[in-house]
N, C-alpha and C positions, 0 to 999 in steps of 0.2 A: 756379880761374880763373873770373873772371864773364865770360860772350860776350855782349853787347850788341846786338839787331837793330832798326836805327833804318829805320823805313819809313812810306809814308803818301804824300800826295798832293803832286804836283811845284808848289814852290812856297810851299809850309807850313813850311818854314823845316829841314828832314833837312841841307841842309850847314850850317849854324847850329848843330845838334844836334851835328855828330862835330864838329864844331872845336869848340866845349863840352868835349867828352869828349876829345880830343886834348889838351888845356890842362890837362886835369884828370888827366891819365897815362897814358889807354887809349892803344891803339895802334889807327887807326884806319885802314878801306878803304873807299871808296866806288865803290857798282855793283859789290860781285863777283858771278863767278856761283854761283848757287846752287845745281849740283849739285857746287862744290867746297867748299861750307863745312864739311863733311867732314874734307876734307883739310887744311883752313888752321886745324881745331880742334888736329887732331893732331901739327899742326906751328906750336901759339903762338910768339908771340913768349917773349922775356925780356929782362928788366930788364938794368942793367948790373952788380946784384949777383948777379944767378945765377937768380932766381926770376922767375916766369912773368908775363907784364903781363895785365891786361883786353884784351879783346878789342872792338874795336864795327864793323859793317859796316855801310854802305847795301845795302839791296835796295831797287829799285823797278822800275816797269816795261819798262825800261833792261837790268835783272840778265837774264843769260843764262839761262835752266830757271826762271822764276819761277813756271811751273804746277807744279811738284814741290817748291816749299816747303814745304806741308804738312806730305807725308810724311818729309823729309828733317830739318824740325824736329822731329818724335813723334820718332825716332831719337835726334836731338840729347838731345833731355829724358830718355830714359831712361839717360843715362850718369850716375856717381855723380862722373865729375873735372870735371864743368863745370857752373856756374851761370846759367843759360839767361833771355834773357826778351828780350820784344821791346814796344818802344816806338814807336807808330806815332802820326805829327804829320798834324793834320787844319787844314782851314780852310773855311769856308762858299764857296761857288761863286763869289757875288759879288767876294767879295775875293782869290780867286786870280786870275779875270777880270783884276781890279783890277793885281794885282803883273805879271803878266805883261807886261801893258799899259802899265807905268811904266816899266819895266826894260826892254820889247822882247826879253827872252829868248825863246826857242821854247819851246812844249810838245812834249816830248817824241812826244806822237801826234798833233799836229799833220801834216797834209801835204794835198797838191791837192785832195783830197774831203771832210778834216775841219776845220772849224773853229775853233776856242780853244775856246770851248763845248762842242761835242761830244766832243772831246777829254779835257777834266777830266771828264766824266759817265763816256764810256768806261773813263777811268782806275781812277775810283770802284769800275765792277762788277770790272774785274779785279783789282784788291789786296781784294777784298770779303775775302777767304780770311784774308789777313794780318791784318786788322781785328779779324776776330772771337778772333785768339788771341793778341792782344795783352795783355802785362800792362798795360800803362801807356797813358794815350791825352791825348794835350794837343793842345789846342782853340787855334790860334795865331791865331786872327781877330783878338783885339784884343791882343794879343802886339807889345812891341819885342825885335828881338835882345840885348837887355841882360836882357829878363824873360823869356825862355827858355834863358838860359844858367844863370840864376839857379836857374830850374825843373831844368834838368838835374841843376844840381848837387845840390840839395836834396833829388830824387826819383829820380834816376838813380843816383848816386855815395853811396850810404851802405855804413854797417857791414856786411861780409859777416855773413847770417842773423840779420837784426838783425829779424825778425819782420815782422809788419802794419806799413806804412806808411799812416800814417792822415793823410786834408786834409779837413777843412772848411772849402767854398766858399758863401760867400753869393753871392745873385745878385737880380737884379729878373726875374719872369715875364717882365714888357713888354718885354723883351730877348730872351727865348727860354733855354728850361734847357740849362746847361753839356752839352756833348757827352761831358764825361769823366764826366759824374756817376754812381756807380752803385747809388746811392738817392738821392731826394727827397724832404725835409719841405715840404709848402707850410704857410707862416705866416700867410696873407693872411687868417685871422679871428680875430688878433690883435688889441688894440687898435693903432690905427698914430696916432705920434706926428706925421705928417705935417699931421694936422689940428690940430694946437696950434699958432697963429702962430708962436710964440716958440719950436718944437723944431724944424721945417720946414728949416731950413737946417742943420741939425746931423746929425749920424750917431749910430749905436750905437756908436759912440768916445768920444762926449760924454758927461758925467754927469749933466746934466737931463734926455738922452735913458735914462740906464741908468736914472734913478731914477723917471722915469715907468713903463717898464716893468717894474720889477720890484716899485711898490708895487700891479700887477695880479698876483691870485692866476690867472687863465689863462693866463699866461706862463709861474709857475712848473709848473704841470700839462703845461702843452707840454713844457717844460722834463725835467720830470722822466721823462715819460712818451715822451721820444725818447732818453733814458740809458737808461730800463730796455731798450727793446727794441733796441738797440745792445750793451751788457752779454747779453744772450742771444745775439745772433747773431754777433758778431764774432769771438768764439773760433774758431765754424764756420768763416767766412772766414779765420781765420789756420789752421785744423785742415788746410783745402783747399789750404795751397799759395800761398795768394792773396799777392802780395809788396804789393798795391797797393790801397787801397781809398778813393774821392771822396764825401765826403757833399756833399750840396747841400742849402741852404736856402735856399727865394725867399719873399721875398712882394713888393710891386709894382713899384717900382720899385728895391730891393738896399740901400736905404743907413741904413734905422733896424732895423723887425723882424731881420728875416735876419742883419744887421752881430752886431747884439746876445746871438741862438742862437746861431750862430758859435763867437764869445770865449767865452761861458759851456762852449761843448760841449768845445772844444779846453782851457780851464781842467781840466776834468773827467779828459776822456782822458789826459792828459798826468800824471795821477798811475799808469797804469795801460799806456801804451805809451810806449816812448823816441822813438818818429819820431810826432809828430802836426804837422801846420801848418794854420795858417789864413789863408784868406787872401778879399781883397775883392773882388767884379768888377768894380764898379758902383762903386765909389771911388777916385779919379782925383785927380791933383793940384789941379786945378780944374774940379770937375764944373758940365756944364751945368746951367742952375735945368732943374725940371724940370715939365713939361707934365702928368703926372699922379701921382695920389697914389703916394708909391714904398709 
């Protein structure tokens, strides 16, 4: 049975995530408390042929005993009939501000002495815990409910023990690096097609953009020399346990170098892992022109 723990900060989109995983089969609860997860491991659900469903719970600041998660997940993980992992939904300050504000919901630690503000910051030190033992961590700032259901299914929902799940994210610096990332190439002394009038409105999608960059031989040495050292360490990462692993590549603004690393990386990987995705941050159905070189 896999148990799923979806947690993170109110607002970032955690009932978005189990009605994802409810659609998708889990059997889903949100807010239980967490000195009974325990109990409700021991007593899974089951299918209506006999066999035992997925499991996925909310915890948040909400859950009753939420200072004994820790130790009540080490417990969890040492068991051999359950496949354990917790996916925590994040979002930049501003734009949980922002949701609350639209919507008029409460923050949950909102009241007479604290603010919206102080509230989501509060909230932050106290799931700090869940944070850091999170497999999976998705960044829902520029996120629609249709591209997190997507994400769930594609990173949440795979083959049981189906190894390393591998994503490489292009991104633009001048955006700020992905929060899920957990390595970073920067490309930014690249040659950037951006200064070629005629590539400028194009991505590393395009093929006057592939074919500028790849008739430069320091492409292919980036190139090559972020396979070799990915081929060394990745096995380590999957040796560890690790279900989940984000590369990122930026260079200025996300849409020629980076786009370009990307596609070649996940080309690569994808003869050597079954789960690799790539995907764009910085490429939109109609991106803004953009103010500076990407």
């Amino acid at each position: 049975m896999k148990f799923i723990i979806i947690s993170g900060r109110s607002g970032s989109g955690k009932s978005t995530a189990l009605r994802a995983l409810e659609d998708l089969g889990c059997h889903c609860i949100d807010n239980f408390p967490v000195r009974l997860l325990r109990v409700l491991v021991d007593n899974a659900p089951f299918d209506h042929a006999g066999g035992e469903r997925d499991l996925a719970v909310g915890v948040d600041v909400r859950s009753a005993g939420i200072e004994q998660f820790a130790r009540i997940w080490e417990e969890l993980g040492e068991r051999d009939d359950v496949e354990c992992q917790i996916v925590y939904l994040t979002a930049s300050s501003p734009t949980l501000v922002k949701r609350f504000s639209e919507t008029r919901r409460r923050h949950p630690l909102t009241g007479a002495d604290v603010d919206l503000r102080q509230a989501i910051d509060a909230e932050r030190r106290l799931i700090e815990d869940i944070s850091d033992l999170a497999d999976l961590t998705i960044d829902t700032t520029q996120l629609r409910p249709a591209d997190l259901f997507r994400i769930v299914e594609e990173r949440v929902i795979v083959k049981p023990h189906s190894g390393l799940n591998l994503l490489f994210r292009s991104f633009g610096f001048k955006f700020g690096i992905p929060v899920d990332a957990d390595m970073v190439f920067d490309l930014r002394c690249l040659p950037n097609p951006y200064w070629v009038n005629e590539l400028r409105p194009l991505t590393g999608l395009d093929g006057p953009v592939l074919d500028f960059l790849r008739a430069d031989e320091t492409v292919d040495k980036m190139c090559g020399d972020i396979i070799g050292f990915l081929e060394v360490w990745l096995p380590r990462f999957a040796a560890s346990h690790q279900s989940y692993l984000t590369v990122g590549l930026g260079c200025t603004g996300g849409r020629h170098r980076s786009v370009h690393m990307a596609e070649r990386l996940g080309e690569h990987f994808r003869r050597h892992y079954a789960n690799v995705l790539v995907r764009h941050r910085e490429i939109k159905p109609n991106p803004p022109s953009a103010s500076a070189p990407p």
